[in-house]
DOLUM-963082 format. One record per residue (C-alpha): residue in three letters; x, y, z. Coordinates in Angstrom, 2 decimals, padded with zeros to 5 digits. Layout:
% residues N
<atom><r>ALA</r><east>X</east><north>Y</north><up>Z</up></atom>
...
//
This chain:
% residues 110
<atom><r>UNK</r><east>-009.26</east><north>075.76</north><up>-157.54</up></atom>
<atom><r>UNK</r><east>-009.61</east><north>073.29</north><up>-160.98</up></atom>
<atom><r>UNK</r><east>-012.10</east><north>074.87</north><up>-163.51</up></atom>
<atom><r>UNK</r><east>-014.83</east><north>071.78</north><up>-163.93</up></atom>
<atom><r>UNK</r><east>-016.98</east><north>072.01</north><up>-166.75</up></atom>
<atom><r>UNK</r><east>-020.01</east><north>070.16</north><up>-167.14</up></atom>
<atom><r>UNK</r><east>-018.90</east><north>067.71</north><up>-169.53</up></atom>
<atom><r>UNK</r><east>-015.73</east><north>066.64</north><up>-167.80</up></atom>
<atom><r>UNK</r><east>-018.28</east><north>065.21</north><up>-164.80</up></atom>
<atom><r>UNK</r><east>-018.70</east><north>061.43</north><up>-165.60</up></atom>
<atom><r>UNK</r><east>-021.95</east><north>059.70</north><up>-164.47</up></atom>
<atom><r>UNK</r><east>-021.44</east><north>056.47</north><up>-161.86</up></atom>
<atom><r>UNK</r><east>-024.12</east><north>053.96</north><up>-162.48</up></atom>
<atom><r>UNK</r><east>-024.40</east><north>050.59</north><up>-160.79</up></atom>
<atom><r>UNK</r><east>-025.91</east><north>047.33</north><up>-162.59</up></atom>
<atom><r>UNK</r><east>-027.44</east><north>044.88</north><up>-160.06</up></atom>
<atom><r>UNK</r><east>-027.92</east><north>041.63</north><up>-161.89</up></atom>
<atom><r>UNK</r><east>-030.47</east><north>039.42</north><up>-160.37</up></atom>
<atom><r>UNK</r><east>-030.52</east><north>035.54</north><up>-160.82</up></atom>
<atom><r>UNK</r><east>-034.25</east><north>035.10</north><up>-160.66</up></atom>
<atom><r>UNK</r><east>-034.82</east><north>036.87</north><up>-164.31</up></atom>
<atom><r>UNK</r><east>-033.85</east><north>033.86</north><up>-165.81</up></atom>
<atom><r>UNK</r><east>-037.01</east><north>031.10</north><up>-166.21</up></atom>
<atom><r>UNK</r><east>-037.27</east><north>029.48</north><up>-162.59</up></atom>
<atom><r>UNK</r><east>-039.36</east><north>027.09</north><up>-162.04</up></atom>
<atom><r>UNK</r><east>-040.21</east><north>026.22</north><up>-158.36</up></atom>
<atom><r>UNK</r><east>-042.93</east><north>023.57</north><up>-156.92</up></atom>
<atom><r>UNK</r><east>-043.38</east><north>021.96</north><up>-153.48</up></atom>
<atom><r>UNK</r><east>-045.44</east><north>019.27</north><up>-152.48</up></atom>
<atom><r>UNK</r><east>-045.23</east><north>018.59</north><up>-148.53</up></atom>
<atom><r>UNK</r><east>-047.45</east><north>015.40</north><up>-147.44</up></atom>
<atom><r>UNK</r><east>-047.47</east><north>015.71</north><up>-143.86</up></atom>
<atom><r>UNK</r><east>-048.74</east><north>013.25</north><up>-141.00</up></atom>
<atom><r>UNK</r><east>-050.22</east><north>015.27</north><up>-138.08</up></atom>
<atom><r>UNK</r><east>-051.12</east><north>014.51</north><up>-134.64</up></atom>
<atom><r>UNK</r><east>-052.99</east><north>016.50</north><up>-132.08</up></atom>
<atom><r>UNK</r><east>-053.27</east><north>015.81</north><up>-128.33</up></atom>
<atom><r>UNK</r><east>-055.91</east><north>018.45</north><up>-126.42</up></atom>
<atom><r>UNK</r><east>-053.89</east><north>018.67</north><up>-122.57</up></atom>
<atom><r>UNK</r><east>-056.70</east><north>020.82</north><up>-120.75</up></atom>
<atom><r>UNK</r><east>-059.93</east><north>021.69</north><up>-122.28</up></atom>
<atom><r>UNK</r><east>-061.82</east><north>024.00</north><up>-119.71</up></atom>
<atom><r>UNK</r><east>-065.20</east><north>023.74</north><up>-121.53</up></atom>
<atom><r>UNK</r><east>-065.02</east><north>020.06</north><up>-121.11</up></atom>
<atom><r>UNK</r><east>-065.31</east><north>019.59</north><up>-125.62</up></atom>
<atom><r>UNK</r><east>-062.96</east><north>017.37</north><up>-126.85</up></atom>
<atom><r>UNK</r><east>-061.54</east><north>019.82</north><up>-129.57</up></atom>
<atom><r>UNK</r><east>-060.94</east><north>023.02</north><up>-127.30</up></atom>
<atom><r>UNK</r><east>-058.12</east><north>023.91</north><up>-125.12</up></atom>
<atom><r>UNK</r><east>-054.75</east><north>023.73</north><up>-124.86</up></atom>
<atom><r>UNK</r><east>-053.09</east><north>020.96</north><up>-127.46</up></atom>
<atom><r>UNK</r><east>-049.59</east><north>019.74</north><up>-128.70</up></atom>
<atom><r>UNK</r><east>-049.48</east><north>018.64</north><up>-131.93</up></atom>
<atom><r>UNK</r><east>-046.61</east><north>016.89</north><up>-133.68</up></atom>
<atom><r>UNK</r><east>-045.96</east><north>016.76</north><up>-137.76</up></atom>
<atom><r>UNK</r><east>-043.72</east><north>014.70</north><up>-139.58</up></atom>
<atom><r>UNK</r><east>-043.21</east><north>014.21</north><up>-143.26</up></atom>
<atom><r>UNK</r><east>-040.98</east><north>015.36</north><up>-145.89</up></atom>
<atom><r>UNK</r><east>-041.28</east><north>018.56</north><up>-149.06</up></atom>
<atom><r>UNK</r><east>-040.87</east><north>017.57</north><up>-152.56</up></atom>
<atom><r>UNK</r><east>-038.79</east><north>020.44</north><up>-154.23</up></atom>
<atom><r>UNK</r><east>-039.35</east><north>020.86</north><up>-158.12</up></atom>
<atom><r>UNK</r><east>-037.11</east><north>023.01</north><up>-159.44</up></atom>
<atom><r>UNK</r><east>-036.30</east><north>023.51</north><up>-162.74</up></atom>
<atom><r>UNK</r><east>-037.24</east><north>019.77</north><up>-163.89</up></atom>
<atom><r>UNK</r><east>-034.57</east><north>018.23</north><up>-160.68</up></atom>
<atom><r>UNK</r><east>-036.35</east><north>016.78</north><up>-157.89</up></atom>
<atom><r>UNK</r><east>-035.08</east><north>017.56</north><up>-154.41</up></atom>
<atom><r>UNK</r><east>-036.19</east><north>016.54</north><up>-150.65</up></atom>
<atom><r>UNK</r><east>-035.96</east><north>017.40</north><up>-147.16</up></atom>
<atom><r>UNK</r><east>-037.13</east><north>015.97</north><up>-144.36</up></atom>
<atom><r>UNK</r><east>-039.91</east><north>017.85</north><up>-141.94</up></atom>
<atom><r>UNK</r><east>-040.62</east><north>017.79</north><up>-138.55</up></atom>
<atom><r>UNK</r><east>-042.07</east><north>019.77</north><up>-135.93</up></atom>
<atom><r>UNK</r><east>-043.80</east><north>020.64</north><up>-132.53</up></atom>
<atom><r>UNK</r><east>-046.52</east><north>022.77</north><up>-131.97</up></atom>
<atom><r>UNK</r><east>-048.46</east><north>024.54</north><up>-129.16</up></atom>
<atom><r>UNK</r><east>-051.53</east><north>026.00</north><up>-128.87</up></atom>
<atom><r>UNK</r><east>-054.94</east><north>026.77</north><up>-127.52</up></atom>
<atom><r>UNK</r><east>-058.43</east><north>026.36</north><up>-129.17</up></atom>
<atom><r>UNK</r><east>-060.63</east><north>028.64</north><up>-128.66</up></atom>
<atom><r>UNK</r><east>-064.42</east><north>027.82</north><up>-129.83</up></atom>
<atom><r>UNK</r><east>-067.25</east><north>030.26</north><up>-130.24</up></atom>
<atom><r>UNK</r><east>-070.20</east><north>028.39</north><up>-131.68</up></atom>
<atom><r>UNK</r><east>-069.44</east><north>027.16</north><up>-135.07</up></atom>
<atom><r>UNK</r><east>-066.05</east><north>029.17</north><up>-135.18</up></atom>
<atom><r>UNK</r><east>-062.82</east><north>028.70</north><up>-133.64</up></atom>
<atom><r>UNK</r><east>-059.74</east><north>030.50</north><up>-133.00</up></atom>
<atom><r>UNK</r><east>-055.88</east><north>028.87</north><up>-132.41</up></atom>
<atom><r>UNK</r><east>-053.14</east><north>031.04</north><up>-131.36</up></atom>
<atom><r>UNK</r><east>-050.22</east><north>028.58</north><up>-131.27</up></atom>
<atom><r>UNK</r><east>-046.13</east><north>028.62</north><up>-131.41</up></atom>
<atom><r>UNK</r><east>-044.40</east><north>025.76</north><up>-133.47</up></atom>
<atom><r>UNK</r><east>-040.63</east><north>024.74</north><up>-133.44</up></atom>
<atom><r>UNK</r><east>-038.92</east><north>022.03</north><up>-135.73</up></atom>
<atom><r>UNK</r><east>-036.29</east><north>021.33</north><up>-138.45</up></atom>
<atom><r>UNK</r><east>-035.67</east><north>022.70</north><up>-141.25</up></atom>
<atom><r>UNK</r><east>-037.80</east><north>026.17</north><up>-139.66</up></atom>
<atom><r>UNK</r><east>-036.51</east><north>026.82</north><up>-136.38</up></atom>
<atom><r>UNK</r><east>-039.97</east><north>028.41</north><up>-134.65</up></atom>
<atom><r>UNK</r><east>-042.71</east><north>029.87</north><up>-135.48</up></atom>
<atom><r>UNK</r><east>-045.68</east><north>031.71</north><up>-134.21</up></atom>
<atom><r>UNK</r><east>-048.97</east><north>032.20</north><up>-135.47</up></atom>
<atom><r>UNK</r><east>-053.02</east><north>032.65</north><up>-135.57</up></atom>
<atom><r>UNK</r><east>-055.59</east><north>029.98</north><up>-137.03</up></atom>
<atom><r>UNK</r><east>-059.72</east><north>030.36</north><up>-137.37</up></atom>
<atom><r>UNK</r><east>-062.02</east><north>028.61</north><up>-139.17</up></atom>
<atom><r>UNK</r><east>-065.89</east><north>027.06</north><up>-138.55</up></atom>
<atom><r>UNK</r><east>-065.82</east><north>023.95</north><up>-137.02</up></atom>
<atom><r>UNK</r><east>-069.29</east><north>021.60</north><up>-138.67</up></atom>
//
């Protein structure tokens, strides 16, 4: 059995270098045109019940002074939910350049 003395053990260290320390700059602007369609509303109000909405537009990338695009568009469904002033959307959304989504909205109606 080799004799190993403490100084002959070397230390192994690992350097990850990561690309965002350097000054990044990123901004996105994404004008969108939306359009909702209510399907059923049980409660008989025109801004409950189950809806497809559609989106369309396009996202402005800044980044790092060079302006890129890309084109948006999407499908979404859902059901509106409204207690009093408030409201409540659980909804699922599919499009290009995300490929689906699901989610939760609220807010006060006025």
């Amino acid at each position: 059995m080799p004799n190993i003395k403490k100084s002959d053990i070397s230390k192994f260290e690992v350097i990850i270098e990561n690309d965002f320390e350097k000054q990044n700059e990123i901004f996105t602007i994404e004008p969108l045109f939306s359009t909702r369609f209510y399907v059923v509303s049980p409660s008989g109000e025109s801004v409950t019940g189950l809806f497809i909405e559609g989106d369309i537009g396009t996202s402005l990338i800044f980044a790092n002074s060079n302006l890129n695009y890309s084109l948006n568009a999407g499908i979404e469904l859902g059901f509106r939910q409204g207690i009093d002033y408030f409201y409540f959307e659980p909804f699922i959304r599919g499009g290009y350049p995300y490929l689906f989504g699901v989610g939760v909205s609220c807010g006060v109606r006025f």
